[in-house]
C-alpha angles and dihedrals in degrees: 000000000000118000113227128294090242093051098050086048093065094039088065088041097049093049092046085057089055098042085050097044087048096047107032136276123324139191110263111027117010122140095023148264135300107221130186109216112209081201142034110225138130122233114248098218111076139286088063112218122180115220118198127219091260145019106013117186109213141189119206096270083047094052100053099044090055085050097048098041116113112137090074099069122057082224092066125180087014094062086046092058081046092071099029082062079051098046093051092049086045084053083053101045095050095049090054090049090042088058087237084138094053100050109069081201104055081038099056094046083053096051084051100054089032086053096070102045093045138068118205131169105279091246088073097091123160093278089056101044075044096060095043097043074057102055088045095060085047101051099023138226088308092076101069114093126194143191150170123249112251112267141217091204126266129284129166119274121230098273090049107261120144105251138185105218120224109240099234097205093052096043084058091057086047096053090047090051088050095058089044102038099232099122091131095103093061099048110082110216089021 
């Protein structure tokens, strides 16, 4: 079965963060990732690293054990999503700092590695990730917004795995928001 997107996402992110940090900088995330963390706790798997409310520097091994904790919350697997949707604005906001957005060739190099880690309406060709990549070096990492579909609880899958279930009825009413871009509503601070 193939793991979320999101989650895939920072895995390639994470590991980009350890081979540049082996071999040398690279464009787009060497040296790490700023990360405001909505919440202090240390993961329980070891190694045990210990994350602040607040700005985090992390390193790639950092930054996917604060994505993949989870036992540490009583919220679980909703406070994970939580800093997952902090990782990924960290990412952004590193690639806008590190003038990423501003060179067509580091860019370019970005959108290729990104392409394959992460799925996009098929609309979404170069000239459009240009243009946004764009907008986001003119307005600025304050300008992404994130949620979490709406949910119907957890529950355990058939093979015994903890899961949060899409609530069916909401996620309607968001697809429709999405075509009409009117997700605002769902997006808390946008």
């Amino acid at each position: 079965m193939a793991e979320p997107g999101a989650v895939h996402v920072l895995r390639r992110a994470a590991a980009d963060l350890r081979h540049r940090r082996q071999s040398g900088p690279g464009p787009a995330l060497a040296g790490g990732v700023d990360v405001d963390s909505p919440v202090a706790f240390t993961t329980v798997k070891s190694p045990h690293y210990t994350f602040v409310t607040g700005m985090n520097h992390l390193d790639g091994d950092q930054a996917l054990a604060f994505a993949r904790e989870r036992y540490a919350f009583p919220t679980a697997d909703y406070q994970r999503v939580a800093d997952q949707q902090a990782l990924l604005v960290g990412f952004a906001t590193t690639l806008i700092h590190r003038a990423v957005l501003t060179d067509p060739a580091a860019m370019l190099t970005f959108a290729r590695a990104a392409g394959s880690a992460v799925s996009v309406d098929s609309a979404f060709d170069l000239p459009s990730m240009l243009a946004l990549a764009a907008s986001l070096r003119l307005s600025g990492a304050s300008a992404i917004h994130t949620f979490t579909l709406p949910t119907a609880g957890t529950g355990t899958s058939a093979d015994g795995q903890s899961i949060v279930n899409v609530d069916p009825a909401a996620l309607a009413r968001v697809r429709t928001a999405l075509a009409t871009d009117t997700l605002a509503p769902f997006a808390p601070g946008s």
